[in-house]
N, C-alpha and C positions, 0 to 999 in steps of 0.2 A: 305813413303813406300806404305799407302794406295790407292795413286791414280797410281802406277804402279804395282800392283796385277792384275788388269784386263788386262792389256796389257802384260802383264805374263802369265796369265790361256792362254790366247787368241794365244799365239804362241806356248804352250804347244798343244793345240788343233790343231795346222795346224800342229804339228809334226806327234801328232798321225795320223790324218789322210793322210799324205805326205805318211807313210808306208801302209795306208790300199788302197792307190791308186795305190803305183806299185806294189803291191802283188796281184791281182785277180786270180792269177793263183796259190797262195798258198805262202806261204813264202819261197824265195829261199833258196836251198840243195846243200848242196855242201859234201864231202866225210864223215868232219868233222861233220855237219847236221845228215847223215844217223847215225854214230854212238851216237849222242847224243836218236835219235829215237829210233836206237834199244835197248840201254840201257833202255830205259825209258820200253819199254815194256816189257822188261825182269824181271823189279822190279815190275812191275803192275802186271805181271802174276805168281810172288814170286819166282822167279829162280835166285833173286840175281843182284849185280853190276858183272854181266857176259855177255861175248859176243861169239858166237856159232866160233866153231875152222873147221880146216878142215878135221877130224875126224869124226864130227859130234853133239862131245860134246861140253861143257861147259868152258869156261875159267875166273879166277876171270879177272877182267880189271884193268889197273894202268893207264895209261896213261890220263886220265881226272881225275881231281876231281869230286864228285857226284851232287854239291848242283843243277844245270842247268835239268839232267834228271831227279832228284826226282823231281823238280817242274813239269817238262813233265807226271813223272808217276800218279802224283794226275790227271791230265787232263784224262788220262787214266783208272783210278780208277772210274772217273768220268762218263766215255760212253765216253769223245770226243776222239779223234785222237790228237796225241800228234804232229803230221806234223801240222796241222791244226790248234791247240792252239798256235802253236810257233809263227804264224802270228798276232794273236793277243797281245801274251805277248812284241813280239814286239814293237807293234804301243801304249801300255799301258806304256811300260817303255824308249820309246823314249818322252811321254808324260813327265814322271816321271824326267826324267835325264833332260829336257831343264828346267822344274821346279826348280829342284837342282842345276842347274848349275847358274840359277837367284840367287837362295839366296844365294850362296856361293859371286857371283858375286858382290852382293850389301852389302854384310857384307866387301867387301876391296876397295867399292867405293860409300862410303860414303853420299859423296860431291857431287855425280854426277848420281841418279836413271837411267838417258838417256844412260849414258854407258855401265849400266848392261845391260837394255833391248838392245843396239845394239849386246851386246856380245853374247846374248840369242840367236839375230836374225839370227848372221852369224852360229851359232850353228845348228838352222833349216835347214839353206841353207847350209850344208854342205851337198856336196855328200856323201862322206866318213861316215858322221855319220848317213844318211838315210837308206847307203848298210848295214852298220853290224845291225843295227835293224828291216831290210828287211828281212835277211838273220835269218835260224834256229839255229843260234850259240849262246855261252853263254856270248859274250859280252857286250850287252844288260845290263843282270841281274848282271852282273863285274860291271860295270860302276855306276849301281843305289848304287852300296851296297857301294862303295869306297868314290862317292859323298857324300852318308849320313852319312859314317865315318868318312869324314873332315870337312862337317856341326857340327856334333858332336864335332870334336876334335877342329875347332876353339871356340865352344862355351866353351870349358872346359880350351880352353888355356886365354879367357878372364877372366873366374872366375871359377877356379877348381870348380866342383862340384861332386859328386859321378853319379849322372843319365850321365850325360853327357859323362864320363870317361864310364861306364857301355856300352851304345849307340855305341861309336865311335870304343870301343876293338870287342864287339860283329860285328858288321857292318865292318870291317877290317877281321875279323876272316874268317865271311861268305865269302868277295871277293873270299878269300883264299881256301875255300872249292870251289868257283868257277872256277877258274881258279888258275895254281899254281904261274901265274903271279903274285897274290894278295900279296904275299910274299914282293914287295914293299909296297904297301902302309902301310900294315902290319909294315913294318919296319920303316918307314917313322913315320908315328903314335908313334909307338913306342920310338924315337927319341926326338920327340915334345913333349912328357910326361916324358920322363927323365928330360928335359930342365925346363920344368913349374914346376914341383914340383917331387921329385925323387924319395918319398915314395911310391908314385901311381905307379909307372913302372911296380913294380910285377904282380899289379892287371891286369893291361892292357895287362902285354904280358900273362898272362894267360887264359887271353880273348881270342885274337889277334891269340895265336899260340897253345893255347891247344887245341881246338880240329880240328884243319889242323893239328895238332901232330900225336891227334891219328888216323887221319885215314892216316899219310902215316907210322904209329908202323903198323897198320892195313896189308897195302900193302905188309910190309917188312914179316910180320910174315906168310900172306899166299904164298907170290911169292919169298922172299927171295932178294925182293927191294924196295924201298920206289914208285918208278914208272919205266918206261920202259923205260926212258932215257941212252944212250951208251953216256959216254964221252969220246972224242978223236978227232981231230983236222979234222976239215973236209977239203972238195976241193974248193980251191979260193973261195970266196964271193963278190970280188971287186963290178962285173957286178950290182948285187944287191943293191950296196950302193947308187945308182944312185936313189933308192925308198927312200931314205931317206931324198934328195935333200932339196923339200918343208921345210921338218923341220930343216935341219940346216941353212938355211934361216930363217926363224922365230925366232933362237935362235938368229944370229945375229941381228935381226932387235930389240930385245929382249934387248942386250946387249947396241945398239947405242942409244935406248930409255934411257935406266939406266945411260949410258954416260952425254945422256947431260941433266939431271931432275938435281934439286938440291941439295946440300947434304943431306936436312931434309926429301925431298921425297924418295929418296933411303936410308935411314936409318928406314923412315916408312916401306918402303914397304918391307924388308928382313925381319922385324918383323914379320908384318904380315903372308908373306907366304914363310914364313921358310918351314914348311908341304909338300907345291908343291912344292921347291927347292929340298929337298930330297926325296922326292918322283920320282920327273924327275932323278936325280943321280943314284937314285936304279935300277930303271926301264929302263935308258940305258945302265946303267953295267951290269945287267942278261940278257934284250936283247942280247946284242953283244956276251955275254959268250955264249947263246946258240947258236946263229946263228954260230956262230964259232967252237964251241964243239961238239953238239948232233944235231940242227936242222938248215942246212943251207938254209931249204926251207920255212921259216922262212919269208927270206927278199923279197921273190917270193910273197907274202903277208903284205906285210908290212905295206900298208895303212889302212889294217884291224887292225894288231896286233897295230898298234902305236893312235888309235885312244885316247886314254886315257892320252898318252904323249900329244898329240897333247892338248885335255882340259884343261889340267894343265900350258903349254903355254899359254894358251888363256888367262887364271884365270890372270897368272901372267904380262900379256900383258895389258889388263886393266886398272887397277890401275895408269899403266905411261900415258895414253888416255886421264885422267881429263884435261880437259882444253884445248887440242891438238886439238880438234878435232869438238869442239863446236862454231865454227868462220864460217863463208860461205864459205872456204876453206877447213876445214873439213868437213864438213855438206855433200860436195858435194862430196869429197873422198871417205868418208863413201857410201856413194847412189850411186855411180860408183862400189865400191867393192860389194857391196850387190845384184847392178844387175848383174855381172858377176857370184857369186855365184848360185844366181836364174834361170840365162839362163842355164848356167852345171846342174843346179840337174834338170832342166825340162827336157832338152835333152837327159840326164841319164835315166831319170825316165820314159820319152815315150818309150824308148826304151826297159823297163826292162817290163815297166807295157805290153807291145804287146807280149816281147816274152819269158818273166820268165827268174829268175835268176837261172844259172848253171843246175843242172838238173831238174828244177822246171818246163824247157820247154815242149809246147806242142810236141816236135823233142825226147824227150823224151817217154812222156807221152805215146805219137803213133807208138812207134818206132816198125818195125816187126819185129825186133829182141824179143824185150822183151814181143809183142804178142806171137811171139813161144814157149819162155822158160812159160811162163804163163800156156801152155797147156799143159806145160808135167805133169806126174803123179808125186804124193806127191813122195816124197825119191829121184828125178832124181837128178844125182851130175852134176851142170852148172859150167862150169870152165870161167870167167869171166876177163877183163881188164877195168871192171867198175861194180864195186860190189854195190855200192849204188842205183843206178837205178833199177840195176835188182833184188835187196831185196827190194826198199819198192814200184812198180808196178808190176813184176811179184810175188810176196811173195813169192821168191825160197831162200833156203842156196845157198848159193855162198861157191869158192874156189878161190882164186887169179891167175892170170896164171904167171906162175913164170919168175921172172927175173933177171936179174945176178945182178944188181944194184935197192936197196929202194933207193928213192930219197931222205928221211929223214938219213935214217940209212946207206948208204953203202952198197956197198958189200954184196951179197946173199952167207953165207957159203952154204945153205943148197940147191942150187941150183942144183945140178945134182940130188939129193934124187927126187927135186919138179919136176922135168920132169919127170923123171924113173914112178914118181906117175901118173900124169896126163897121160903117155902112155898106164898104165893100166888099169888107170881107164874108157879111152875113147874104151878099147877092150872090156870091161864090159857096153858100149851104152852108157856112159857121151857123155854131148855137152858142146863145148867151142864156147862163143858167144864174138866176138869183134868186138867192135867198134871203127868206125872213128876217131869220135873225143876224144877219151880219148887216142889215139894212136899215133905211128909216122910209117916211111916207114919201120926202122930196123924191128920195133915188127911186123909188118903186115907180111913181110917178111918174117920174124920168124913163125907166125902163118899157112905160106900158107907151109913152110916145113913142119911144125909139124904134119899139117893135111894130110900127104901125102896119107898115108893108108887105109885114112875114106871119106866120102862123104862130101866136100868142098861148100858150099853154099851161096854166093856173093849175099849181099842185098844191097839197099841204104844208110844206116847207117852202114855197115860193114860185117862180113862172120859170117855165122854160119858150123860147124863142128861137123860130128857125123855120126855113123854108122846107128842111127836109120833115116837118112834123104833120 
C-alpha cells in the first residue's frame, strides 16, 4: 500500500487543480448556486435559513438541507465571499473524494494496488465529476461525507468496533443534512449494520437519522412540511431517460462481468460490497420516485444528480478488473479509455475555463441589462426571468416574472394574481428585465405584450421594460 500512496496524493493533486484551472472566472452558478449563496448570507448576517419573498420579507426555506450553506456562511463569517470559497472548497473536496475513492478502492482490491489507482485515474478524468466540483453546488461536500461513511462502515463491517460504527452513522447523517439524497446511503448503512451485528442498528440509525430528523420535525413545525416537495404524477419523462443511457450500460457491462468471474469471485465480491449494492437500490428507487412524482427536471440533470451512482458502479466494477486487465491487451484498453477520457475533460474544460460555467460567464458578468438594474435606487422592485444573475451582480431583490407552468412544480395556480401584481407594480416605476437566454419565443412574446403600456427597451442580451426608461 505504501508504494501507491504517492501516486494517490499525486492524482488527488491533479484533481484539485483540474477544478482550479477551469474556474478562473469563479466557480460555476447555476439557479441552484444562487440560492445555496444567498442562504449562506442570510445566516452570516443572522436572519436565519430564510430566503427574501416577493413581498419583501422573509421566508423560512425547506427545500435544501442546511449543512452545504452553513459551510458557505463560516466563509462569510470569515470576510470571504461565499461565491468565491465555493471555488475553492471545490478543488479541496474533489482532492478529498479521489482520495477516498482510492481507499475504499483498494480495501475490495486487494490483490491488485494498480487497479485502484486506474480506478482513481478514470475518476480524475471524469468530465461529469470535474463539472459538479466546478460548479457552486453541494455535491462536492455529498459525496466526501458518503465516501467516509462507507470507509467507515466497511471498516466496522470487518471488525465491529464502536469508533467506526460512531464515524460511519455520523458521516451518513451529515450526507443527509446535505442533500436529502443522503437518505440512501443513510439507509444503505443502515442495512449493512443490521446484517453485521443487530444490536448496533439502534445506535447507528440514531446517528444516521436523528438529526436529518430533526431538522425536517424543524421544517414541518414552522411551514407545516417536512420540505417543499408536491407529490403527484408528473408529464411524460421518457425523453429524459435517454441521460440515463451511459449508466444502464455500465450496469450491464456490470452484470456480464459478474456472469462470467467464478463462483468464489462473485461470492467474494457481494460480500464485500453489499453497501454499494444497496446503496445503488435506494438511490434509483428515490431517483425515479422523484423524477416521476415531484421533480421531473430532474433527469434534464441527470449527469450531475447521478454522479454518486455512477462511483458506486465504479467501486463495484473493480474488484471484477483483477486480472482482466493486466495482460498487454488490457494495459492497452485501459490507456485507450484513459485517453478518450482525458481528450473530453480537456475539451470540456477549454471550453468552460475561456467562457465560465452557466452564469459564472463574462455574457453575464457584463451584461447591460444587469448594468441597468445595478443603477437603480436601493427598494426598486426588478421583475426578472433570471433571478440568480441579477441578485448576486446587480445586488437587487428580484420577483419572478410569472408563469403558467414551474418546470419543477406544474401548473401556476396563482398565476392571474402574479400578473394582476406585476401590472401594478410596473404603474408604480418597476422594471422587468429579460433575458435571451434564460428565455424562449412564447415568454419573449409574452413579455413584448405585457410591456405594452411602458417604455420597451431591446438590448443584446434581451428587453428591458419600465416607465422610468
Amino acid at each position: 500500500m505504501r508504494r501507491s500512496i504517492l501516486p494517490a496524493l499525486a492524482l488527488a493533486a491533479v484533481a484539485g487543480a483540474a477544478v482550479l484551472w477551469v474556474t478562473p472566472r469563479g466557480a460555476g452558478i447555476s439557479p441552484d448556486s444562487g440560492c445555496y449563496i444567498a442562504l449562506a448570507r442570510n445566516l452570516a448576517a443572522g436572519r436565519g435559513y430564510v430566503m427574501g419573498d416577493a413581498t419583501g420579507g422573509w421566508v423560512v426555506f425547506t427545500h435544501f438541507p442546511p449543512l452545504y450553506p452553513a459551510l458557505l456562511a463560516v466563509f462569510e463569517l470569515l470576510g470571504a465571499d461565499a461565491a468565491a470559497a465555493s471555488r475553492f472548497l471545490g478543488a479541496a473536496f474533489f482532492c478529498a473524494n479521489v482520495a477516498l475513492f482510492w481507499l475504499l478502492a483498494r480495501r475490495h482490491v486487494s490483490r491488485s494496488p494498480a487497479t485502484a489507482l486506474l480506478g482513481a485515474l478514470f475518476v480524475v478524468l471524469s468530465t461529469e465529476m470535474l463539472e459538479v466540483h466546478s460548479m457552486a453546488w453541494s455535491e462536492p461536500l455529498y459525496i466526501f461525507l458518503s465516501l467516509a461513511g462507507f470507509l467507515a462502515l466497511d471498516s466496522y463491517r470487518e471488525r465491529p468496533r464502536p469508533r467506526a460504527l460512531i464515524l460511519s452513522g455520523l458521516a451518513m447523517g451529515l450526507a443527509f443534512l446535505t442533500r436529502y439524497a443522503g437518505i440512501a446511503a443513510a439507509a444503505a448503512g443502515a442495512v449493512a449494520v443490521f446484517r453485521r451485528r443487530k444490536r448496533d442498528a439502534p445506535a447507528y440509525l440514531a446517528l444516521a437519522f436523528g438529526p436529518p430528523g430533526l431538522w425536517l420535525l424543524r421544517n414541518r413545525l414552522l411551514t407545516h412540511h417536512a420540505t417543499d416537495a408536491s407529490w403527484a404524477l408528473r408529464h411524460p419523462v421518457l425523453p429524459g431517460l435517454l441521460e440515463a443511457a451511459p449508466d444502464a450500460l455500465a450496469a450491464l457491462a456490470l452484470i456480464a462481468l459478474l456472469a462470467t468471474a467464478r463462483k468464489e469471485r462473485r461470492s467474494d465480491w457481494a460480500g464485500k460490497l453489499e453497501p454499494q449494492l444497496a446503496f445503488c437500490a435506494f438511490y434509483v428507487a428515490l431517483f425515479a420516485s422523484m423524477a416521476l412524482l415531484t421533480t421531473p427536471g430532474l433527469l434534464s440533470e441527470y449527469p450531475r444528480y447521478s454522479t454518486p451512482l455512477r462511483l458506486s458502479l465504479a467501486l463495484m466494477t473493480l474488484p471484477l478488473l483483477q486480472g482482466r486487465w493486466e495482460n498487454a491487451a488490457g494495459r492497452l484498453s485501459a490507456a485507450g479509455f484513459a485517453l478518450v477520457l482525458a481528450g473530453r475533460m480537456l475539451l470540456w474544460g477549454r471550453h468552460v475555463a475561456r467562457d465560465g460555467q452557466q452564469y459564472a460567464g463574462e455574457r453575464w458578468k457584463g451584461s447591460a441589462i444587469i448594468a441597468y438594474v445595478r443603477a437603480l435606487p436601493e427598494g426598486a422592485r426588478v421583475y426578472t426571468n433570471s433571478p440568480t444573475p441579477v441578485y448576486l451582480y446587480a445586488g437587487k431583490d428580484i420577483v419572478d416574472i410569472p408563469t403558467r407552468e414551474d418546470f419543477d412544480e406544474g401548473p401556476n395556480p396563482e398565476y392571474r394574481h402574479d400578473v394582476a401584481s406585476l401590472r401594478e407594480d410596473m404603474e408604480r416605476g418597476a422594471v422587468l428585465a429579460y433575458f435571451k437566454e434564460d428565455g424562449n419565443a412564447a415568454q419573449e412574446s409574452w413579455v413584448r405584450k405585457e410591456c405594452g403600456p411602458w417604455t420597451l427597451k431591446p438590448t443584446e442580451d434581451g428587453i428591458l421594460c419600465s416607465k422610468r426608461l
